[in-house]
BANU-527894 format. One record per residue: residue number from 0; residue in one letter; x, y, z of N, C-alpha, C in turn. Coordinates in nm, 4 decimals. Layout:
<recs>
i,aa,n.X,n.Y,n.Z,ca.X,ca.Y,ca.Z,c.X,c.Y,c.Z
NUM,A,X,Y,Z,X,Y,Z,X,Y,Z .
...
</recs>
This chain:
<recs>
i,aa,n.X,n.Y,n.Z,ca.X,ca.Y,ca.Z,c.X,c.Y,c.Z
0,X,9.7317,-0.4162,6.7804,9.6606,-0.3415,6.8846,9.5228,-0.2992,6.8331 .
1,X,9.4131,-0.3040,6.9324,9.2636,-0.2797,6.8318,9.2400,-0.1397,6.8966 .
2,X,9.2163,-0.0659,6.8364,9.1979,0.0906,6.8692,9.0418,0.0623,6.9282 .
3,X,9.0062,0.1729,7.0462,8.8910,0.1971,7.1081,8.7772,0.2102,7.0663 .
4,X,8.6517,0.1693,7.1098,8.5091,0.2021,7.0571,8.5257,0.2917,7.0362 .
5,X,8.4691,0.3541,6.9681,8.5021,0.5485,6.9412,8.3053,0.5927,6.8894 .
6,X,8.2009,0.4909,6.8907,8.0825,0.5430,6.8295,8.0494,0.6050,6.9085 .
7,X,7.9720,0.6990,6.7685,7.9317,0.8838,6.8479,7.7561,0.8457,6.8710 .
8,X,7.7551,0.8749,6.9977,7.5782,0.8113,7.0756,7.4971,0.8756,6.9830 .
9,X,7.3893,0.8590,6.9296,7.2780,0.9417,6.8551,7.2055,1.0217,6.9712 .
10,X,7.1309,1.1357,6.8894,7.0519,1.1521,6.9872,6.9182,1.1162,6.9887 .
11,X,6.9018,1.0984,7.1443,6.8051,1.0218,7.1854,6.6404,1.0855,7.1635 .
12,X,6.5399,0.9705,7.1577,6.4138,1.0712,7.1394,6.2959,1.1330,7.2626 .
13,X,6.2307,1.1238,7.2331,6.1427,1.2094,7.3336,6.0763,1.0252,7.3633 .
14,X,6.0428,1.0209,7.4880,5.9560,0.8783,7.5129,5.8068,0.9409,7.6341 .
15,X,5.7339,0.9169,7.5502,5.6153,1.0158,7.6290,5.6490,1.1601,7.6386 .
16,X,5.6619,1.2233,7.5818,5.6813,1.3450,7.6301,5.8294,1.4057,7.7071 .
17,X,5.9473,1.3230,7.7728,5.9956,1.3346,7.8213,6.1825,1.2496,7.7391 .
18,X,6.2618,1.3879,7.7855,6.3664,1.3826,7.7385,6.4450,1.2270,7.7668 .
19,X,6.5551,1.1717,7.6553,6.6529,1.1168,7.6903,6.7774,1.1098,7.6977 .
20,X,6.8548,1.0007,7.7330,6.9807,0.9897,7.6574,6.9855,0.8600,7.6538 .
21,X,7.0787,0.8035,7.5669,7.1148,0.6900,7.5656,7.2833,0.7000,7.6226 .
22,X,7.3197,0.5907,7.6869,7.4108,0.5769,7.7282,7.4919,0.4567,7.6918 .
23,X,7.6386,0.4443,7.6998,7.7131,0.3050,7.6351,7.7827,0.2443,7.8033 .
24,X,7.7498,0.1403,7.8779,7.8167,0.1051,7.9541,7.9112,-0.0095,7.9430 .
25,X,8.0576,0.0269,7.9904,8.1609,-0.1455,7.9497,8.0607,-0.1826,8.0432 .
26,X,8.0782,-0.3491,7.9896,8.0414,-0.4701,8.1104,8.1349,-0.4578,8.1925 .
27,X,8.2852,-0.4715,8.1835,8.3180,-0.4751,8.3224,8.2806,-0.3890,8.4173 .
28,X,8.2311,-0.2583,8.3892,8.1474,-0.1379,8.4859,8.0363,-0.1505,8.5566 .
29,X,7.9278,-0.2555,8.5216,7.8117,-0.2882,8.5053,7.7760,-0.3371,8.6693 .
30,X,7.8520,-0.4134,8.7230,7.7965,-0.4544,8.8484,7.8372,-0.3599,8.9411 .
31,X,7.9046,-0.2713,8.9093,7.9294,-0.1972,9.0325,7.8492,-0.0052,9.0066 .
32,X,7.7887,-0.0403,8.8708,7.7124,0.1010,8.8251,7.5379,0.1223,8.8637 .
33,X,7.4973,0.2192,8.8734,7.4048,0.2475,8.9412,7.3081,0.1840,8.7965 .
34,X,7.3312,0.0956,8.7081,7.2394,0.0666,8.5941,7.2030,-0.0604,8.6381 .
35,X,7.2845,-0.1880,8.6974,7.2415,-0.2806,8.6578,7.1187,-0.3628,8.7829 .
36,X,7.0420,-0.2683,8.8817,6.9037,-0.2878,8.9008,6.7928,-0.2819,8.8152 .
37,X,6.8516,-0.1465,8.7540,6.6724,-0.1035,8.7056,6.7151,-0.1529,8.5859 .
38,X,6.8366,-0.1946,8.4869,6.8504,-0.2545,8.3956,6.7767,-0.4100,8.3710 .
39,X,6.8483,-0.4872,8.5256,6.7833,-0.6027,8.5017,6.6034,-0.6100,8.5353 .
40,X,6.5640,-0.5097,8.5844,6.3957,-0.5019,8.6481,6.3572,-0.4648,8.5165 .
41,X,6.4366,-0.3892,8.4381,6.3168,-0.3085,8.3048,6.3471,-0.4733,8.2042 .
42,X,6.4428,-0.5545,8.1880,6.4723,-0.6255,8.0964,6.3079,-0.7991,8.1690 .
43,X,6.2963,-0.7964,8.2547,6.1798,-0.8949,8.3312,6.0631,-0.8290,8.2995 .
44,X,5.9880,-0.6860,8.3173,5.9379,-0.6521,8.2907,5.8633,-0.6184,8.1857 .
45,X,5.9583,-0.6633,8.0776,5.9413,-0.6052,7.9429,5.9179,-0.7401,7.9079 .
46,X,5.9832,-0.8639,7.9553,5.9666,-0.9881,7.9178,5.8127,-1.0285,7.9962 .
47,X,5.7898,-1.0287,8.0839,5.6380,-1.0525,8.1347,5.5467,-0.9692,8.0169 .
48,X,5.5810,-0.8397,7.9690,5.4454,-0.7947,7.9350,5.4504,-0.8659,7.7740 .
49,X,5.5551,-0.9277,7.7323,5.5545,-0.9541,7.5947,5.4977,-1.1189,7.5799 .
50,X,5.5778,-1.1590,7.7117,5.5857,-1.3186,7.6480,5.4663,-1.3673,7.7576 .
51,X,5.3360,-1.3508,7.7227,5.2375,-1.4035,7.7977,5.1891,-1.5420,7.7341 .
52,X,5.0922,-1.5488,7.8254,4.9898,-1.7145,7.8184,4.9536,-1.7474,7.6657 .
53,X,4.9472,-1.8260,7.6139,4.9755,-2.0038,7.6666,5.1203,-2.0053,7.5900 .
54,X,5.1977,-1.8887,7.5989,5.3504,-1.9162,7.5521,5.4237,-1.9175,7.6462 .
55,X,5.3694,-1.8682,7.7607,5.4639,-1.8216,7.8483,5.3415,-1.8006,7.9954 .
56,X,5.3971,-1.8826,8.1304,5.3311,-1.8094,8.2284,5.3258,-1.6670,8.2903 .
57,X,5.2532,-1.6203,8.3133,5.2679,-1.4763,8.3430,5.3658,-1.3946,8.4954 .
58,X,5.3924,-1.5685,8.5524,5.4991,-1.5586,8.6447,5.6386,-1.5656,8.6106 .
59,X,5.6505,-1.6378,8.5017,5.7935,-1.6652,8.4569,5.8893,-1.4844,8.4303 .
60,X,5.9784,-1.4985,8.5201,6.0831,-1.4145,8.4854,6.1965,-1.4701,8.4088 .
61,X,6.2350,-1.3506,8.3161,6.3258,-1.3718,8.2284,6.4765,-1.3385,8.3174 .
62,X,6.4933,-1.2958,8.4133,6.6175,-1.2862,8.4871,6.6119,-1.3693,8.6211 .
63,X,6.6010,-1.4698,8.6781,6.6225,-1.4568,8.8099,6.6846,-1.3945,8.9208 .
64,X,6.8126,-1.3123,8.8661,6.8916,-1.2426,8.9877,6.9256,-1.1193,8.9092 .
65,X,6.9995,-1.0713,8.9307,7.1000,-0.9752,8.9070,7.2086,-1.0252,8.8198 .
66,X,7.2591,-1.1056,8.9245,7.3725,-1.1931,8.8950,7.3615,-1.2789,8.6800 .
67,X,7.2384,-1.2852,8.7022,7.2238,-1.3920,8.5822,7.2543,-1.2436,8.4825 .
68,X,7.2060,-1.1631,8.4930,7.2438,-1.0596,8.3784,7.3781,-1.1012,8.3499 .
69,X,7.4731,-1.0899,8.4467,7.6287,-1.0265,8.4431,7.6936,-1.1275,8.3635 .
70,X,7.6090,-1.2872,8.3904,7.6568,-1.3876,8.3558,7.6212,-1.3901,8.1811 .
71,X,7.5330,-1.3633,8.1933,7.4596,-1.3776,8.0326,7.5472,-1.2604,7.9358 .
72,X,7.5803,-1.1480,7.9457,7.6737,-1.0286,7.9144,7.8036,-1.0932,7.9230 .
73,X,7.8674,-1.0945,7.7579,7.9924,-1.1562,7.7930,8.1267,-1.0504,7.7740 .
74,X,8.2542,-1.0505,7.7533,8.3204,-1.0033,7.7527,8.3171,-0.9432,7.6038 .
75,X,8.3314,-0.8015,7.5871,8.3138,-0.7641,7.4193,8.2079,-0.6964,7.3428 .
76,X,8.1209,-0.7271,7.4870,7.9822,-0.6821,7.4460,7.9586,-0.5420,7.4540 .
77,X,7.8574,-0.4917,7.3697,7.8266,-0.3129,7.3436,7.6966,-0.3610,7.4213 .
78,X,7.6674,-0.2708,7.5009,7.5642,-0.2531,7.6071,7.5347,-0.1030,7.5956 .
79,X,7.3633,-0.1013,7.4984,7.3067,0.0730,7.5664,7.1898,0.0721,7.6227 .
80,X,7.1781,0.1612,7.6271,7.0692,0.1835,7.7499,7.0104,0.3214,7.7478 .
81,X,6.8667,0.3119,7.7200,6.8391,0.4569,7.7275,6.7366,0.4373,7.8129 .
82,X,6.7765,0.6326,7.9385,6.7587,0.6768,8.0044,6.6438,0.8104,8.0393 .
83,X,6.5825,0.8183,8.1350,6.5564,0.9577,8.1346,6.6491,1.0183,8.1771 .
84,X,6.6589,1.1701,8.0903,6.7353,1.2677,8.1320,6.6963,1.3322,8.2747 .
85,X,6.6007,1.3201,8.3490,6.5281,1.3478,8.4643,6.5510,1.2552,8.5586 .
86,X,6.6158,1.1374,8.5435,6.6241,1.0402,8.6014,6.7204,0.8822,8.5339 .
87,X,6.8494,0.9462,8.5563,6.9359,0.8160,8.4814,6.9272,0.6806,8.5928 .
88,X,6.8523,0.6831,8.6830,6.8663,0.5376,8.7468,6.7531,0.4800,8.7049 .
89,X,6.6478,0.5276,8.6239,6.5821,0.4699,8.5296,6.6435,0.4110,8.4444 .
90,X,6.5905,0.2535,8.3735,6.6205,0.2608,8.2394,6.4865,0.2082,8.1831 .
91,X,6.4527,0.2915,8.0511,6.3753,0.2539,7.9880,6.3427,0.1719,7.8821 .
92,X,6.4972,0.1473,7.7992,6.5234,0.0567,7.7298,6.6384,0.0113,7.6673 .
93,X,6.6854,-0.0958,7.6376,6.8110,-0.1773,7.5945,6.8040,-0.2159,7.4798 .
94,X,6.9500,-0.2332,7.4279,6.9990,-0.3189,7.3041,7.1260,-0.3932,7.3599 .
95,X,7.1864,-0.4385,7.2697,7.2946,-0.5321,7.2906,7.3488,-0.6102,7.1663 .
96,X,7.5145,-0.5996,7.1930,7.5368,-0.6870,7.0383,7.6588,-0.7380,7.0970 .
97,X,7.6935,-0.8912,7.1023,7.8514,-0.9236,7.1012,7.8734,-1.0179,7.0083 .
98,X,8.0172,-1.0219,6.9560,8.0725,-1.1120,6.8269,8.0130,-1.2722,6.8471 .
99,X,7.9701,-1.2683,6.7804,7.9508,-1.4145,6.7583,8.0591,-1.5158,6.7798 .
100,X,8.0376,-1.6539,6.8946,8.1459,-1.7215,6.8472,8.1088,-1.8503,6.8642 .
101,X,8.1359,-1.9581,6.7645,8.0771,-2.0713,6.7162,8.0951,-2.1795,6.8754 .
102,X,7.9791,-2.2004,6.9129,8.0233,-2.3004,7.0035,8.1053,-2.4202,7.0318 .
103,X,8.1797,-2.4734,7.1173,8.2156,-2.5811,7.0740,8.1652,-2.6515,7.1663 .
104,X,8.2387,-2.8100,7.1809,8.1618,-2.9165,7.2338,8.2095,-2.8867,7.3803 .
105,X,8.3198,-2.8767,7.4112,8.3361,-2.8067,7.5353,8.2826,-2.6820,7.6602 .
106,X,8.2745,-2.6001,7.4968,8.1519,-2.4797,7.5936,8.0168,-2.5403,7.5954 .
107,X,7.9508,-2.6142,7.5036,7.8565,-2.6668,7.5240,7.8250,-2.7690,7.6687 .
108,X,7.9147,-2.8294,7.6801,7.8957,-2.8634,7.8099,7.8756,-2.8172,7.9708 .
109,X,7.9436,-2.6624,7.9263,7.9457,-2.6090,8.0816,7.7983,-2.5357,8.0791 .
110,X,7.6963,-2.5454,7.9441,7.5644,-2.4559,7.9534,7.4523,-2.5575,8.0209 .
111,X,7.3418,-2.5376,8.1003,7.3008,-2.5797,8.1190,7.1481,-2.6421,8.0347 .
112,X,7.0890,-2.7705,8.0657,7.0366,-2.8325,7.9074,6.8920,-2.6829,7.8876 .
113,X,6.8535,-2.6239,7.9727,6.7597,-2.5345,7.9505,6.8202,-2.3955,7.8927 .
114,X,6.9584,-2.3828,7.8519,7.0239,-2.3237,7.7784,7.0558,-2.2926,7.6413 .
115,X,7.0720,-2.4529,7.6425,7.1685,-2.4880,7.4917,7.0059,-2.5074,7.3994 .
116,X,6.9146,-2.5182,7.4518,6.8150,-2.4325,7.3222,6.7679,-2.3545,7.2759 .
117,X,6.8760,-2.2418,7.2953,6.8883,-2.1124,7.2734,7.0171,-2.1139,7.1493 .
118,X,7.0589,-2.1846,7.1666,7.2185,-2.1792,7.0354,7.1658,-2.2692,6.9166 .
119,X,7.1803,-2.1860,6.8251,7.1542,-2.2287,6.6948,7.2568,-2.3918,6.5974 .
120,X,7.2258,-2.4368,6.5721,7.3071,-2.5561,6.4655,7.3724,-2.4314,6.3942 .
121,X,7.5010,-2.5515,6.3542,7.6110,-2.4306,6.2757,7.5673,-2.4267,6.1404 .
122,X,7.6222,-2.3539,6.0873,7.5504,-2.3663,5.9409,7.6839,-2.2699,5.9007 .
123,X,7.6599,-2.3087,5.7351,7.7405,-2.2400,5.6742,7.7845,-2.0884,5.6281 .
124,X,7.8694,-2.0710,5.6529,7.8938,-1.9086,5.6400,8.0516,-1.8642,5.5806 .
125,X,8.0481,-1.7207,5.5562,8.1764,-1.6681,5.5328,8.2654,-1.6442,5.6447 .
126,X,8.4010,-1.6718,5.6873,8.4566,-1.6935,5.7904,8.5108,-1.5112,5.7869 .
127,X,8.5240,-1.4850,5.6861,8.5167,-1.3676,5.6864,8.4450,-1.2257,5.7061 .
128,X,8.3349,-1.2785,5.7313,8.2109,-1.2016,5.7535,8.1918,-1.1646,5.9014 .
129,X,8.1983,-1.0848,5.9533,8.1989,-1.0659,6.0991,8.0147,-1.0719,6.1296 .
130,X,8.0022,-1.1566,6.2420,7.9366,-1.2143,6.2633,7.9231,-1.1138,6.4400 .
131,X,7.7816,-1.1108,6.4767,7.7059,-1.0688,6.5948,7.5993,-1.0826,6.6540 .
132,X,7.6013,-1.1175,6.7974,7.4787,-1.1517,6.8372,7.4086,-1.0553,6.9006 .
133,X,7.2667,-1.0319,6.8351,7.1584,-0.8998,6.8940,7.1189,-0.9581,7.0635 .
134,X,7.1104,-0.9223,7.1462,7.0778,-0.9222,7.2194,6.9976,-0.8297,7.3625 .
135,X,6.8989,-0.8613,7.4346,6.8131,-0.7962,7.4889,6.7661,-0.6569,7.4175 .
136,X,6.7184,-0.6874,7.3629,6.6695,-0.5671,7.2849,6.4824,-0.5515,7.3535 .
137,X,6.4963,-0.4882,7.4871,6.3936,-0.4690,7.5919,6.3492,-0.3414,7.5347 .
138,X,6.2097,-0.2979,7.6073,6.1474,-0.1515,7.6400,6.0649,-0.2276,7.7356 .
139,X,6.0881,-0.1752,7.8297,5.9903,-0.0985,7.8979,5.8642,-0.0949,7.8741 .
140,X,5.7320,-0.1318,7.9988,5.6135,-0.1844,7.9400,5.5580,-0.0152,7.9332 .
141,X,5.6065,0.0809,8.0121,5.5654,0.2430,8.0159,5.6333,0.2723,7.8741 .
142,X,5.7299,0.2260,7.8324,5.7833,0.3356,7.7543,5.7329,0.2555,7.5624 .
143,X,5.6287,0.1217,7.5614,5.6329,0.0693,7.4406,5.5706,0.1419,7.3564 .
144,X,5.5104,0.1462,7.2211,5.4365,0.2338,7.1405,5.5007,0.3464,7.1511 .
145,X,5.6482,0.3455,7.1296,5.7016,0.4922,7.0895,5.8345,0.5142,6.9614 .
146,X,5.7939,0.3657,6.9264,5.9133,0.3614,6.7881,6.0316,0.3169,6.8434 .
147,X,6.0160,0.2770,6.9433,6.1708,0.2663,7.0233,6.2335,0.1235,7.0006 .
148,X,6.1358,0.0514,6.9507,6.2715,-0.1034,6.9357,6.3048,-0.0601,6.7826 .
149,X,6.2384,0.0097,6.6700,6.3228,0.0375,6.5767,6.4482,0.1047,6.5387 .
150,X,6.3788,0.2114,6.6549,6.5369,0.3194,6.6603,6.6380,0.2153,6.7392 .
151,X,6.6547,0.2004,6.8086,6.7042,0.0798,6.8935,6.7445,-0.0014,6.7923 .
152,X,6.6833,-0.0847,6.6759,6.7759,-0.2031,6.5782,6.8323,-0.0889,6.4944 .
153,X,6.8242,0.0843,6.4374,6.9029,0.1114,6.4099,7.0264,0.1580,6.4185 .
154,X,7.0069,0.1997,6.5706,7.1221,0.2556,6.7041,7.2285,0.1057,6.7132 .
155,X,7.1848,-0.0404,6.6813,7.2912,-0.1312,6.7243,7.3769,-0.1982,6.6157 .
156,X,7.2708,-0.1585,6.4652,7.3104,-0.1944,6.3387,7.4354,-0.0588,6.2761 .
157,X,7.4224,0.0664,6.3197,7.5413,0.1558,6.3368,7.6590,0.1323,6.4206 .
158,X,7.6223,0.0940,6.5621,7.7281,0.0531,6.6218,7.8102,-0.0611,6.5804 .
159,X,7.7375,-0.1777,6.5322,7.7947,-0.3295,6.5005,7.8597,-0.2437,6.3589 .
160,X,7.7891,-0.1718,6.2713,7.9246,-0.1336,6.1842,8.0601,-0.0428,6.1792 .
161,X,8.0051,0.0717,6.2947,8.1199,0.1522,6.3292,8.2186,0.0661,6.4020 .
162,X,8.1959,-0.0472,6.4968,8.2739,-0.1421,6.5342,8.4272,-0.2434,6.4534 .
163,X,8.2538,-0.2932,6.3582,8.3327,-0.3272,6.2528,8.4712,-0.3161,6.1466 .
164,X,8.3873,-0.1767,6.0972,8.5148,-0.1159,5.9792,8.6524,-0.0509,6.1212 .
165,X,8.6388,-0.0254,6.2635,8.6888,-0.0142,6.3593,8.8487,-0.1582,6.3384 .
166,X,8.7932,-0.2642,6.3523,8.8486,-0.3638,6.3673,8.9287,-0.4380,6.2270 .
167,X,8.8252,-0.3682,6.1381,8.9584,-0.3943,6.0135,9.0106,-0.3113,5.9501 .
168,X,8.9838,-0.1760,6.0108,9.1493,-0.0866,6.0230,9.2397,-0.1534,6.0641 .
169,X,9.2173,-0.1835,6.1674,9.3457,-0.2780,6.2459,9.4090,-0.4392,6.1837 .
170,X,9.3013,-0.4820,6.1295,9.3865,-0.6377,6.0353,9.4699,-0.5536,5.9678 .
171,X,9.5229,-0.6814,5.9863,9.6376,-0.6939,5.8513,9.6271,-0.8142,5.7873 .
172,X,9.5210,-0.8239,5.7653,9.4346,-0.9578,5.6790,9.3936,-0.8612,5.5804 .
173,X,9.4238,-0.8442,5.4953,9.3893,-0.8041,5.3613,9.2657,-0.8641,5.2935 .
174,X,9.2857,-0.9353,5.2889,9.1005,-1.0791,5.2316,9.0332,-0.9848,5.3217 .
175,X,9.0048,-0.9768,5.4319,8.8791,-0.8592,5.5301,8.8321,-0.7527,5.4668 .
176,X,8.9375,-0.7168,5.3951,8.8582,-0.5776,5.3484,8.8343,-0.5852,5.2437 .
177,X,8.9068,-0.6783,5.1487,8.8438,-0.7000,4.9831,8.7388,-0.7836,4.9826 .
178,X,8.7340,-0.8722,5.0410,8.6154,-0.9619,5.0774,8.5295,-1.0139,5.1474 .
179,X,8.5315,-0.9082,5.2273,8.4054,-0.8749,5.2571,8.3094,-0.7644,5.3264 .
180,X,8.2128,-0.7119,5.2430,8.1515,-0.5862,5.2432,8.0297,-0.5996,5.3317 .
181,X,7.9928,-0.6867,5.4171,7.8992,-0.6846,5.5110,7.9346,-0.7327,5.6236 .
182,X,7.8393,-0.6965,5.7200,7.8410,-0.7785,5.8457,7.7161,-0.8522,5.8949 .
183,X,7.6919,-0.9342,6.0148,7.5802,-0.9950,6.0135,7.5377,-0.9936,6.1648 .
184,X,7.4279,-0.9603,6.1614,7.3262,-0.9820,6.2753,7.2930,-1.0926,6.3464 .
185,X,7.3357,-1.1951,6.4045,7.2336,-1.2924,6.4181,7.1171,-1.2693,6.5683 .
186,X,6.9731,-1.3702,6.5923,6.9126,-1.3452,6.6833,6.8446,-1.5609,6.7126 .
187,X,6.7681,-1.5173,6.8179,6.7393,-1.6314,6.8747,6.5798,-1.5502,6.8976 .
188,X,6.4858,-1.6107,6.9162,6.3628,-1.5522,6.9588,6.2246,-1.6520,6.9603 .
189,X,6.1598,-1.6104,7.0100,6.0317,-1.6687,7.0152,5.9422,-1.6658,6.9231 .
190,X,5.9212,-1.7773,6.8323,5.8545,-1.7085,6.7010,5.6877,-1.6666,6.6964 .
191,X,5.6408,-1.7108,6.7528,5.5099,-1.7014,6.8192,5.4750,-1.5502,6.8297 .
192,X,5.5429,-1.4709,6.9141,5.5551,-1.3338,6.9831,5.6487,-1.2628,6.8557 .
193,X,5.7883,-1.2648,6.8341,5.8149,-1.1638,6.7980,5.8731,-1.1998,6.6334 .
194,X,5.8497,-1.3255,6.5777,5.9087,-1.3866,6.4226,5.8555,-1.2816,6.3539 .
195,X,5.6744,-1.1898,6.3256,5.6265,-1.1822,6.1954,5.7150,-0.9649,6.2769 .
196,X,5.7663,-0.9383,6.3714,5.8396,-0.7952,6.4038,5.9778,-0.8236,6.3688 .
197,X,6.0440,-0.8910,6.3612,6.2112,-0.9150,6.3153,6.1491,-0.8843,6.1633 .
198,X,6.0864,-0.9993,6.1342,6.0600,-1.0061,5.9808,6.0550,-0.8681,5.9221 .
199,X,5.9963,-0.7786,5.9439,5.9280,-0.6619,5.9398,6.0615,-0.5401,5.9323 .
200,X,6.1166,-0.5626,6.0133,6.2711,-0.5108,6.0194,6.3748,-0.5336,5.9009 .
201,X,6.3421,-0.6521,5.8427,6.4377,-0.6920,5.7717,6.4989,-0.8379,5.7924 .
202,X,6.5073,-0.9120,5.9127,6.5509,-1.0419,5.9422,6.5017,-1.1729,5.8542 .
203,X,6.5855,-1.2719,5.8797,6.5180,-1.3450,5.7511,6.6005,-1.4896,5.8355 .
204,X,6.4697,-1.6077,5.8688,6.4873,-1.7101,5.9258,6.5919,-1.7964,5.8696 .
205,X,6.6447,-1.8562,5.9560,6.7616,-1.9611,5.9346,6.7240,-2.1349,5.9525 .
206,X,6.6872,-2.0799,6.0895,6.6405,-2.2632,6.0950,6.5387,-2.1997,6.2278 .
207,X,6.4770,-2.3430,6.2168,6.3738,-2.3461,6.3416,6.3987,-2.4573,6.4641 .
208,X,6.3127,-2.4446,6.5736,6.3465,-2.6025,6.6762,6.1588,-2.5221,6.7600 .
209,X,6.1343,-2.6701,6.7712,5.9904,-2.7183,6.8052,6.0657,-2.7280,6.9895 .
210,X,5.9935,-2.6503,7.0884,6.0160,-2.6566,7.2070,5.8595,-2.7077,7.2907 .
211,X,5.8811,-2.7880,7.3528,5.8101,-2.8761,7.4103,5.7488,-2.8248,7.5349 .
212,X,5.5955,-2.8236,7.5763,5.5093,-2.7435,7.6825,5.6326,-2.8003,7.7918 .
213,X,5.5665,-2.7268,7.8534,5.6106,-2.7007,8.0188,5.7923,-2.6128,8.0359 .
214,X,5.8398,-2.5991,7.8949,5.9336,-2.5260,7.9232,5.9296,-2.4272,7.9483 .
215,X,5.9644,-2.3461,8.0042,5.9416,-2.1782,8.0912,5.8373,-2.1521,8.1277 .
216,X,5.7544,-2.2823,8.1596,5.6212,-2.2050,8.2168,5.5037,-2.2451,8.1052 .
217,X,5.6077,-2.2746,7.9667,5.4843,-2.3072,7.8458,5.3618,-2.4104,7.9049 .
218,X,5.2526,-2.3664,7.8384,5.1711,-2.4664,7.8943,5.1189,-2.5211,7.7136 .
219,X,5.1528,-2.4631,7.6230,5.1810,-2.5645,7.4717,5.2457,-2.5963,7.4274 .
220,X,5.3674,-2.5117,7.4464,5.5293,-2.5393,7.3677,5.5344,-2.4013,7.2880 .
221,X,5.6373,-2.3918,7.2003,5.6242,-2.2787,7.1171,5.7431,-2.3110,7.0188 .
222,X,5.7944,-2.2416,6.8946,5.8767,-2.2715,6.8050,5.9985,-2.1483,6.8456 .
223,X,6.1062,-2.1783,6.8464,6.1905,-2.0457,6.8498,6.2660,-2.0820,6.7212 .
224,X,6.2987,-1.9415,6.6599,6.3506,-1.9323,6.5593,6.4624,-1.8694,6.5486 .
225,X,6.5501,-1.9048,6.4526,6.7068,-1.8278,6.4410,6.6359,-1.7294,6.3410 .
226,X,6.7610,-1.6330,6.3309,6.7668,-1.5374,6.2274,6.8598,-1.4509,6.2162 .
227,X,6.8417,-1.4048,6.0961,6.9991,-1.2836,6.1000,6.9911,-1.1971,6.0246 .
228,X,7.0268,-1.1185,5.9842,7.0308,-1.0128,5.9269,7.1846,-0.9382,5.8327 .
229,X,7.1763,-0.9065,5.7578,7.2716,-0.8239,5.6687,7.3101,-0.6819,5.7093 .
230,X,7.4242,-0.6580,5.7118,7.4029,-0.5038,5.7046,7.6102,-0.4774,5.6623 .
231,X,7.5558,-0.3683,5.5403,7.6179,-0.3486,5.4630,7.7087,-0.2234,5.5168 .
232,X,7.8488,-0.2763,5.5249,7.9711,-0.2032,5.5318,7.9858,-0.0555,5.4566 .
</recs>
């Protein structure tokens, strides 16, 4: 039996002048909660003001619907979200982390081909190492220049470990806890825009793939890069 999320929310900071909170929503809650409008509007928004010309057209949205959020959010996933305290149907900014799980040739098929160059080649690893994928890690084009995607990679790098040592209380795999004392981050990103800010954090490249103009609007192409990160149990 795996005992409950149990992480205790930090508290949240001031963003302009004005109070927050951060909040933890299940996905299964998500389509029917007053978050997932202004969730998916702040997560497009934040992608227009980042991923501009000649990487990106300045029309291209990163969500088309609603719907594509719910789809992209899989089962397992830690979803936060911080809020104004003046206004929780705001959101001002996101993180996201779910377990990693190695594709196979089967799931690969049901993604579509403007998809699957987003999933990394497998590469070698500890099977023991619990493995996670960072995801939407947005702000808000009002709320940027306020320290907030750092607090944010440290708000998801606490959770992915309170999770963690969470889940091997519960093995009874013995090798889990003698061997092995970390967990891992992984990410997908645009290296152009955000490779030399991961770096900066701590992330450290895996492999690369050369993406060809006219994808999303590219009018040169751009490189996206894997990466991942450590973080110690």
């Amino acid at each position: 039996m795996v005992s409950p999320f149990t992480f205790p929310l930090p508290k949240a900071p001031l963003v302009n002048g004005r109070p927050t909170k951060l909040v933890r929503v299940d996905r299964q809650d998500l389509d029917t909660s007053i978050y997932l409008a202004p969730f998916a509007d702040m997560v497009n928004a934040s992608f227009m003001s980042s991923y501009y010309q000649p990487v990106m057209s300045p029309q291209t949205q990163r969500l088309e619907s609603h719907q594509q959020l719910l789809y992209e959010l899989k089962p397992g996933i830690m979803i936060f979200l911080l809020v104004p305290l003046d206004d929780p149907s705001t959101v001002l900014a996101s993180v996201c982390a779910e377990p990693f799980v190695s594709p196979t040739p089967e799931m690969l098929a049901q993604v579509p081909p403007e998809g699957r160059v987003w999933i990394p080649d497998p590469v070698a690893h500890n099977l023991l190492e619990p493995r996670w994928v960072l995801k939407l890690l947005c702000v808000a084009p009002e709320a940027q220049h306020n320290g907030l995607g750092k607090w944010l990679m440290a708000t998801i790098d606490d959770a992915v470990r309170h999770r963690v040592k969470e889940q091997r209380a519960d093995s009874d795999d013995e090798r889990v806890a003698e061997e092995c004392a970390t967990a891992r981050l992984v990410l997908s990103t645009i290296k152009d825009i955000n490779g030399r800010l991961y770096e900066k954090w701590g992330w450290a490249t895996t492999s690369e793939r050369k993406i060809e103009a006219g994808f999303l609007g590219s009018e040169g192409g751009f490189t996206l890069v894997f990466m991942d990160r450590v973080i110690e149990l």
